[in-house]
C-alpha positions in Angstrom: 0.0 0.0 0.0 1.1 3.2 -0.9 0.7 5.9 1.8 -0.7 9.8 1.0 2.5 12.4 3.0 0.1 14.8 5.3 3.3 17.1 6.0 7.1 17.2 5.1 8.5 19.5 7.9 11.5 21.2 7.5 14.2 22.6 9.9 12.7 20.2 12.8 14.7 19.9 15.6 12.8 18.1 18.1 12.4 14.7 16.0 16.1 13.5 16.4 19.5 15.2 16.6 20.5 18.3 14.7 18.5 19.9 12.0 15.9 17.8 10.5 13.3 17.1 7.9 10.2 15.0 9.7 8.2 13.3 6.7 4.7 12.0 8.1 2.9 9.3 6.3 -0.8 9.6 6.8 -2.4 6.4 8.3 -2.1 4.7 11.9 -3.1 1.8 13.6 -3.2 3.3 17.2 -6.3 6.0 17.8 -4.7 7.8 21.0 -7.5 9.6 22.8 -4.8 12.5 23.2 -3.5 12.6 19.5 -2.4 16.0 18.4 -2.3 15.2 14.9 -5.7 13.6 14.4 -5.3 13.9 10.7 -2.8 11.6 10.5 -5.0 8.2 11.3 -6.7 8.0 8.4 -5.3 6.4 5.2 -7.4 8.9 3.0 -7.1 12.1 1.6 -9.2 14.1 4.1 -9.6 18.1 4.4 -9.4 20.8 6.7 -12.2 23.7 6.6 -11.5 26.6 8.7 -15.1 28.7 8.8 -13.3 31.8 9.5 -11.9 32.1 6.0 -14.9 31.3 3.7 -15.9 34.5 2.1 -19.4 32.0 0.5 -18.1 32.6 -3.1 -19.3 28.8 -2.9 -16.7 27.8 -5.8 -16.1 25.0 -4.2 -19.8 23.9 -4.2 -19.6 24.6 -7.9 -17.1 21.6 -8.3 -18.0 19.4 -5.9 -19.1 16.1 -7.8 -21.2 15.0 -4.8 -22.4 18.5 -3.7 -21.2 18.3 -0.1 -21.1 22.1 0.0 -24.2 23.9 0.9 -24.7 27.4 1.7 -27.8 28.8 3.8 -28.4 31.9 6.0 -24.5 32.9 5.4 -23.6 29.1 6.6 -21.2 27.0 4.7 -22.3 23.4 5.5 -20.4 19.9 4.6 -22.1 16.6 4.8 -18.3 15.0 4.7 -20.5 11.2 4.5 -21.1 12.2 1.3 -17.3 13.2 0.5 -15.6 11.2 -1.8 -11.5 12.7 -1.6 -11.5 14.2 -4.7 -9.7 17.7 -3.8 -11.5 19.8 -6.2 -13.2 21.7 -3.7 -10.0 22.8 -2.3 -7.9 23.3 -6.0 -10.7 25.9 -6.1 -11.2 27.9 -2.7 -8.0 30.9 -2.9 -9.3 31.8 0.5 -7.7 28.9 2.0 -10.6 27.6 3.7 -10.4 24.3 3.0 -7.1 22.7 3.2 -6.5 19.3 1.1 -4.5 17.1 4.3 -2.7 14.1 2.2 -0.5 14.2 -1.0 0.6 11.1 -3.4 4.5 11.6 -3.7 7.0 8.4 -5.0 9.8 7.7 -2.5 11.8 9.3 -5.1 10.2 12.6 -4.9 10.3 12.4 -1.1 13.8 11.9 -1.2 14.6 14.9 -3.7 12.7 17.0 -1.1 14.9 15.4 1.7 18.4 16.1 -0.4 17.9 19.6 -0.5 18.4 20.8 2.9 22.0 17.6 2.8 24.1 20.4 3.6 22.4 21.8 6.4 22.5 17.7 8.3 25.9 17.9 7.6 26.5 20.4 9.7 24.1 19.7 12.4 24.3 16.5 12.5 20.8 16.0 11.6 19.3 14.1 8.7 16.2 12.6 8.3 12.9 11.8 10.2 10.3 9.5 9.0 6.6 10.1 11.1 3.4 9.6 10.9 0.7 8.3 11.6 2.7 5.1 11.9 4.9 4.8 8.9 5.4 0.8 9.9 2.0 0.3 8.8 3.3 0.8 5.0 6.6 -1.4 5.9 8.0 -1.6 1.9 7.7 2.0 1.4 9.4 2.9 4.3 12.5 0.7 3.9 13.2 2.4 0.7 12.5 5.7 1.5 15.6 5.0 4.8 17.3 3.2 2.3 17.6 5.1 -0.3 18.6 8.3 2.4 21.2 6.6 3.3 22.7 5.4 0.1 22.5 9.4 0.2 24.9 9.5 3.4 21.8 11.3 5.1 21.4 10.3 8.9 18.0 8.0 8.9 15.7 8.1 11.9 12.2 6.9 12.3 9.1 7.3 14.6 7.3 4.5 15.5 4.5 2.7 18.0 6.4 -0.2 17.2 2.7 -1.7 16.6 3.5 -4.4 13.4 5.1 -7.3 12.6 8.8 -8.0 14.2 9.9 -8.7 10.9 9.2 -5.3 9.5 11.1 -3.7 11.8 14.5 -5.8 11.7 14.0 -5.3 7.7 14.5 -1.5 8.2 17.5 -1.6 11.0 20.2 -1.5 8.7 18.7 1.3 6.8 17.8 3.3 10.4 20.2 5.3 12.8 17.8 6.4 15.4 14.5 4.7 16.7 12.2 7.1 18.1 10.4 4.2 19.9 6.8 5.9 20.9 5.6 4.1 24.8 1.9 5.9 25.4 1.7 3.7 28.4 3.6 0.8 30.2 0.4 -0.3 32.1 -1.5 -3.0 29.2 -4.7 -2.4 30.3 -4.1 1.5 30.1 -2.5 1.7 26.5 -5.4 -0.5 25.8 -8.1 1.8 26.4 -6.8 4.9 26.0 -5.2 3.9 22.1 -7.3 0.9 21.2 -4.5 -2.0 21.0 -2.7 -4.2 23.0 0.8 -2.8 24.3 2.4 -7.1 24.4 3.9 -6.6 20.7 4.7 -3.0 21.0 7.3 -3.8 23.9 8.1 -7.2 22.8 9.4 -5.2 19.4 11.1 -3.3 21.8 12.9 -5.8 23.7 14.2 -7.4 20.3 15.5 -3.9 18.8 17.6 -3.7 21.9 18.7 -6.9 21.7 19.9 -6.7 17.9 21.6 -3.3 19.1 19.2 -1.0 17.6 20.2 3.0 19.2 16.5 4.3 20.2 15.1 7.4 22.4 11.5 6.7 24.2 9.4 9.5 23.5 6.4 9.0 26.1 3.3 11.5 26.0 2.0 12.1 29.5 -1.3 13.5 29.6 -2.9 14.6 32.9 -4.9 11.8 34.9 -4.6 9.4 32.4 -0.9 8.2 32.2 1.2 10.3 34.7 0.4 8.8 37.7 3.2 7.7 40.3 2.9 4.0 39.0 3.2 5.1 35.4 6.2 7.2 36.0 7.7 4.1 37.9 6.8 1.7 35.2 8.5 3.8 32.8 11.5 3.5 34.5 11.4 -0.2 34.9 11.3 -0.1 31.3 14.2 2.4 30.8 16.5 0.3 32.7 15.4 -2.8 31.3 17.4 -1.8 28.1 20.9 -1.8 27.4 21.2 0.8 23.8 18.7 3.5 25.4 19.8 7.0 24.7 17.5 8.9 26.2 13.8 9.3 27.4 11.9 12.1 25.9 8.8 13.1 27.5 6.0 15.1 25.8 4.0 17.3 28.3 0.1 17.5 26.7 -0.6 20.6 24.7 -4.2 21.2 23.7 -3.3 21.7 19.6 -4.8 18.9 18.6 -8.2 20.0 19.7 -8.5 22.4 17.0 -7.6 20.2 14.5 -10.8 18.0 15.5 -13.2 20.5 14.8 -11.5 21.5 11.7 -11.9 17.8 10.2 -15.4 18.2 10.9 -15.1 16.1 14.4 -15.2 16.0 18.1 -12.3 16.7 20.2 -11.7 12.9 22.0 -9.7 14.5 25.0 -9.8 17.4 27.0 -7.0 17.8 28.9 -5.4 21.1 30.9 -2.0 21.5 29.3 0.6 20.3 31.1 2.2 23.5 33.7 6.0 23.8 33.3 6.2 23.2 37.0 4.7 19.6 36.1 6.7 19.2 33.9 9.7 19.5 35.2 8.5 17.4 39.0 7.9 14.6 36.2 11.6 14.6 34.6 13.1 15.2 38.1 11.0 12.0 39.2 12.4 9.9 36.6 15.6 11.1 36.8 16.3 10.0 40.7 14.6 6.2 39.2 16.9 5.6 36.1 20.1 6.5 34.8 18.9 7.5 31.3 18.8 11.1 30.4 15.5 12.4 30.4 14.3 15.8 29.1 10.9 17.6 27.9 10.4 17.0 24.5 
């Protein structure tokens, strides 16, 4: 399967070391409650619509081949069942209401993109980031999107649940510097409910990457009174020092920008959380730091 990219960000330099360029692939297994990019889980081309910037020239209801668009009492209204991903609506709106989210581009074209900004990894020491979504869930595409980085001497890293087969994953190691290994929760029965899939493989993938001597950072979202209780915090640690090629852990305080992104898909917010107060914060990395030797800092 060939995934849609929902952003190529570039300059990123919180997805790995140095200066970076973060390609997200669109499509995910997990559905966190918390997710800030919400428009990454679906394997479709979906659409943002911001109401503020409709000016009702209704162009876009004008193209639509299944007239989604309506327009009544200075109202722009989208029946999005009815939607069937065809992007003419938003070829056609200059306001930049709506906002096509998902683009078809070859691993060759990716790549092309990547190689511009080689001489600015050089001297960073940054590279490459591959994101999602989960970009495991399209397995072939990713190794040869790493692969072919680093047959262009570009530093390879990728983000990942860790949520797919074991074979998929020891098929990209020799092609990947830097696992960004994604733990929502230690506690089964928490990751469970809060991203609708067991948490046995994820860590079991895990364990074997460490094993095989596979360099990885935990990057661990902790979202108030779900996951950042004492006992989470503790099992994160038992984790931590259950590995021998652990870098470092990264934790990701909650910030509410996801929320918006919800409503602008045409969807409910799934979680509501305070964001997280730098005071928090920090109790939460000094916490982990007197429980494991790994460096821990905000992410």
């Amino acid at each position: 399967m060939t995934p849609l990219v929902f952003d190529i960000q570039k300059f990123s330099v919180n997805d790995g070391p140095g200066i970076r360029t973060t390609v997200f692939l669109k499509g995910c297994p997990l559905h966190c409650i918390w997710c800030h990019n919400p428009e990454s889980q679906k394997t479709e081309r979906e659409f943002f619509f911001e109401a503020k910037k409709c000016i009702f020239c209704q162009q876009c209801g004008r193209v639509c081949p299944k007239h989604c668009h309506t327009f009544e009492n200075k109202v722009h209204s989208i029946d999005r069942a009815k939607c069937i991903h065809c992007g003419k609506c938003t070829e056609v709106c200059f306001p930049g209401a709506l906002e096509e989210v998902g683009k078809c581009m070859s691993v060759g074209e990716i790549v092309a993109e990547v190689r511009k900004d080689k001489i600015f990894y050089d001297n960073s020491g940054g590279g490459v980031t591959l994101s999602g979504g989960e970009p495991m869930l399209f397995p072939e595409f990713s190794s040869d999107l790493l692969r072919m980085c680093k047959e262009e001497e570009i530093h390879t890293a990728i983000e990942t649940s860790g949520f797919c087969a074991e074979k998929y994953l020891f098929e990209i190691l020799p092609y990947t510097d830097l696992f960004l290994y994604d733990i929502k929760a230690v506690n089964q029965e928490k990751h469970k409910k809060f991203t609708g899939v067991d948490n046995s493989p994820i860590l079991a993938n895990l364990h074997r990457l460490d094993e095989a001597g596979a360099a990885f950072i935990l990057r661990c979202p902790l979202i108030p009174g779900l996951n950042d209780s004492e006992a989470d915090l503790e099992a994160l640690a038992e984790l931590a020092n259950s590995l021998k090629n652990i870098r470092q852990i990264d934790l990701e305080p909650y910030h509410p920008l996801g929320e918006n992104k919800h409503m602008l898909l045409g969807r409910n917010p799934t979680c509501k959380a305070s964001m997280v107060p730098i005071a928090q914060a920090d109790a939460w990395i000094q916490f982990l730091r007197l429980h494991t030797a790994v460096s821990v800092r905000k992410g």
